[in-house]
N, C-alpha and C positions, 0 to 999 in steps of 0.2 A: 602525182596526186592520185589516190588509190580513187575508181571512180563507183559510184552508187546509183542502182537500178530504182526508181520512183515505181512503186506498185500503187495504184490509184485504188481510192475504199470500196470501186463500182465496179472496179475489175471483177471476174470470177476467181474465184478460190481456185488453186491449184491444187489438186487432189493429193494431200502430203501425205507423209505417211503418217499412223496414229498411232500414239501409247496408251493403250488401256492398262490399267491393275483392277485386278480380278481379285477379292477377298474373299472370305467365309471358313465355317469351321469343318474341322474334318470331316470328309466322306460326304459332303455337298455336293460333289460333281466340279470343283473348279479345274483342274488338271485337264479332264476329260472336255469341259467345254473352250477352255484354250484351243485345242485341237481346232476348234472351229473357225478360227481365222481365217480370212484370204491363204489356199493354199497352193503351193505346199507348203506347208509348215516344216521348220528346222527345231527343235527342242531340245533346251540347254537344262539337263536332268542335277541340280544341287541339293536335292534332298533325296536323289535317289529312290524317287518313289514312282516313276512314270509307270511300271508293273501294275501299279494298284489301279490304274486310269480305266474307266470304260468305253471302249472308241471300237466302233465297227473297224475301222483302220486307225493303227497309230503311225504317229509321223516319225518320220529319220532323227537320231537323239543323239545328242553326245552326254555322257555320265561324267561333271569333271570334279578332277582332284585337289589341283593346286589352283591357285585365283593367279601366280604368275604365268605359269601354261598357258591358262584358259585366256589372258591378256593378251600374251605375246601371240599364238594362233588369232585373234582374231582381229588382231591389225597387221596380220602378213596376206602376202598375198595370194599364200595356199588358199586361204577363206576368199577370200574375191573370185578365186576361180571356183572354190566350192559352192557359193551362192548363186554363181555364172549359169552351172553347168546342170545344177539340179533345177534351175528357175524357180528357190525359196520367194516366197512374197512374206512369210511371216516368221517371227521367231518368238519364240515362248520361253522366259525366265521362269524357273518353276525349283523352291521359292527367293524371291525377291529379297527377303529379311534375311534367308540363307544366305545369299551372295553378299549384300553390303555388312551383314553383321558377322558372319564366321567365315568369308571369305576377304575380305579388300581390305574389314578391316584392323584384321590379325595380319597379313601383310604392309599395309600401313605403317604399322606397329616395327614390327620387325626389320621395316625399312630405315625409320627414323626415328628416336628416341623421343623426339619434341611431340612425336604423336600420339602418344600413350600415355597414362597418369600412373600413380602407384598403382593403384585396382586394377588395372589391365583395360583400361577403358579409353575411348579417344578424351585427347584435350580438345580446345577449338581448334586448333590450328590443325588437330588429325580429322574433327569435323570436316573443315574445310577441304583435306585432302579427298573426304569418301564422295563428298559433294563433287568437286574433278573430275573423282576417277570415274561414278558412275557418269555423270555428265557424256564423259568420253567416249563410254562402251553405248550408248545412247545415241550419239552422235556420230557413231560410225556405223553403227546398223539402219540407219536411216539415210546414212549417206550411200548403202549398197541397195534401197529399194526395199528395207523389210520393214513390216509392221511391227511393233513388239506389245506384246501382252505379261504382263508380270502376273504371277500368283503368290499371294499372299494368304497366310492364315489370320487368322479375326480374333480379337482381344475384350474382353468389355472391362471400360473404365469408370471410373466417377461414385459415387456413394448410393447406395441403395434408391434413394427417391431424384436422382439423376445418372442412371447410367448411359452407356454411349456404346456402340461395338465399333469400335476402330479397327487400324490395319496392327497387327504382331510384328514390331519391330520396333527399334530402338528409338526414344525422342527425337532424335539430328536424324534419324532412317526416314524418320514420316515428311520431315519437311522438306528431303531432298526428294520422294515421291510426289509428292504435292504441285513443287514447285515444276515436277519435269514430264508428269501424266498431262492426257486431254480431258480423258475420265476415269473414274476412280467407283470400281462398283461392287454395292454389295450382293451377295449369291446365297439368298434364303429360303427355308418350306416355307409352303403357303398351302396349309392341308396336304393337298395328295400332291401338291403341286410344286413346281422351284419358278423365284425371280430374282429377277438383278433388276438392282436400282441405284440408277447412280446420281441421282438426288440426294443431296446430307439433310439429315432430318435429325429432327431432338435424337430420336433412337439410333442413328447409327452416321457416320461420314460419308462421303461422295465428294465428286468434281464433276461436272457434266455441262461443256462446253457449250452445246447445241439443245438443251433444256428436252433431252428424247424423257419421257414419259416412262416408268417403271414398267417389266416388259416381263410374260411370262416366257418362262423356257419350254419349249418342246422338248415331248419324250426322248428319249433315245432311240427309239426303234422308228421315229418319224424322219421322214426326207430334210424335212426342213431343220433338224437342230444339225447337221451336216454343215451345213451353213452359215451357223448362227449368227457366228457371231461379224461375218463376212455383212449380215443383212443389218448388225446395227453400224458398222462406218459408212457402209451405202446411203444411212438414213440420215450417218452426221455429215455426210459432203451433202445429198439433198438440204437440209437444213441450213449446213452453212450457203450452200448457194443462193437460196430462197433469201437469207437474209440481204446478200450482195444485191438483190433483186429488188428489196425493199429502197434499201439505200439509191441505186438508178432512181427509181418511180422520185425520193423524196428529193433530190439533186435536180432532176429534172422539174420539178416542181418547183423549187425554193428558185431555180433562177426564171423561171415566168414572171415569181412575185417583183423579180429583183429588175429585170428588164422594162415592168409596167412602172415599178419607183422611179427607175430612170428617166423615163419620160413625162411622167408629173411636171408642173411648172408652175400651175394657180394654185391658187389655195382651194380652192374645189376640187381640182384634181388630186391634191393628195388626199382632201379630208372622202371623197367615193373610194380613193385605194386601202383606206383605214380601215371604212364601212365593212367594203366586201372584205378585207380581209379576217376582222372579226368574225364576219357570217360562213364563210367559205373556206378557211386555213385552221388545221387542226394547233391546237396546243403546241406544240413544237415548232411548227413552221413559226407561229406566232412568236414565238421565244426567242428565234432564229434572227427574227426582222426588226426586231424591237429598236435595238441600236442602230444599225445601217437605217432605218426610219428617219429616229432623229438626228442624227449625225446630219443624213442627206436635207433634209427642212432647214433646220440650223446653214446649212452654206447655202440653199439657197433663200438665206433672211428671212426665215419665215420661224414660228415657234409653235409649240402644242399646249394651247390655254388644257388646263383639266377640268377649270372649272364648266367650260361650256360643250368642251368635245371635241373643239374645231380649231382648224390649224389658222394662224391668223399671222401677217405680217410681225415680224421683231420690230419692236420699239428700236430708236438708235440710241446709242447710249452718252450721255452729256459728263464730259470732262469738267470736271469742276474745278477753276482756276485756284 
């Protein structure tokens, strides 16, 4: 029997690795701020555009052709030593709609017939194969230690007095992005200025795990956009750990309340355990206790009149012959 590691809610987070997609419309700077990952960075160049990028240093890049190459390299184990030997922390898809729509899945297609409809489009079941494949190239870059950052170009959708700037790719493209990103952010002017926000709002999509706040971007000539984007997963492990943190303090707390239940016996003691917990346990805790309350009064023969507040002896109940 295959056996299973219990990760407890109060444990700390282990620092995983993270998937960002990075959106916006041309000449935003999204290329250029990939760069900024935990580095070194490794860059997988599918639209052949990494030339056009602005980086005081650009990172080590492969330019690929075929989507079966680019597969089979990087589940051999040339790549494991390649990742080894340069010590990549990150890799950069640049673009993302590139790869699953005119690379994985025209191969797809070409693979299996069941994949493709007359139009040259996936059916579901080719869906499901893109869903797989990326899944897989996903799943193996994270299994050698790298972060990955996608870039994506930006679309606006919807009718005039509702539009939306989504990610540029294919309908079944977004929901496999959706479903396999931490965060999902948009990369817009703001005056003289650029932000990512990866907040979904009326105006544009997002995903954002760790609720980070809309965030301006540093110049390019400044120390810190070097870093950038190195400084927002530092903020989502802080964050998620803070939360782990919250969780201790609310576990540690809820079994105080749960230890003093224990020990009630009279009906005065449970009805001061009500009191104070009314006055002194937040909303949640309360919510928390509500049934192990009465559960616990009920066994030991007691019930919660409402109408008067107070916990009073059960009646015994008469069998009627």
């Amino acid at each position: 029997m295959k056996k299973f590691q219990l990760i407890k809610s109060t444990e700390p987070h282990a620092e995983r690795k993270m998937f960002f997609v990075l959106f916006g419309y041309p000449g935003i700077g999204k290329t250029s701020l990939s760069f900024t990952m935990p580095g070194p960075v490794l860059h997988l160049d599918f639209d052949k555009g990494i030339d056009r990028a602005v980086q005081k240093k650009r990172p080590d890049y492969f330019s690929i052709e075929k989507f079966q190459d680019f597969s089979d390299f990087v589940n051999s184990e040339q790549f494991e030593i390649l990742i080894s030997e340069n010590s990549y922390k990150s890799v950069v898809i640049d673009t993302v709609g590139t790869l699953l729509d005119d690379y994985i899945a025209p191969a797809l297609i070409a693979e299996s017939p069941k994949n493709g409809n007359r139009n040259g489009g996936l059916t579901l079941q080719g869906w499901g194969a893109l869903g797989t494949a990326f899944n897989n190239i996903k799943s193996r870059f994270q299994s050698l230690g790298l972060n990955i950052c996608a870039v994506c170009h930006a679309k606006e959708e919807g009718d005039e007095s509702q539009k939306q700037v989504r990610l540029a790719v294919k309908g079944g493209s977004t929901d496999i992005l959706y479903r396999n990103a931490d965060m999902i952010g948009l990369v817009y002017p703001y005056g003289k200025k650029r932000i990512v926000d990866f907040n979904p709002t009326e105006l544009h999509i997002g995903k954002n795990i760790t609720g980070l706040p809309a965030m301006e971007i540093p110049n390019e000539t400044e120390n810190e956009y070097d870093t950038f984007l190195e400084s927002v997963i530092e903020k989502c492990y802080a964050k998620m750990n803070q939360a782990t943190e919250s969780q201790k303090t609310f576990h540690a707390e809820l079994g105080k309340w749960r230890d003093a239940l224990a020990k009630c016996e009279t009906t005065n003691d449970f009805d001061v355990w009500a009191e104070n917990l009314k006055k002194k346990a937040n909303q949640t805790l309360r919510n928390q206790l509500a049934k192990l309350f009465q559960d616990t009064i009920w066994e030991r023969g007691f019930a919660y009149n409402k109408e008067t507040g107070k916990v009073e002896e059960r009646m015994p109940q008469t069998i009627e012959a």
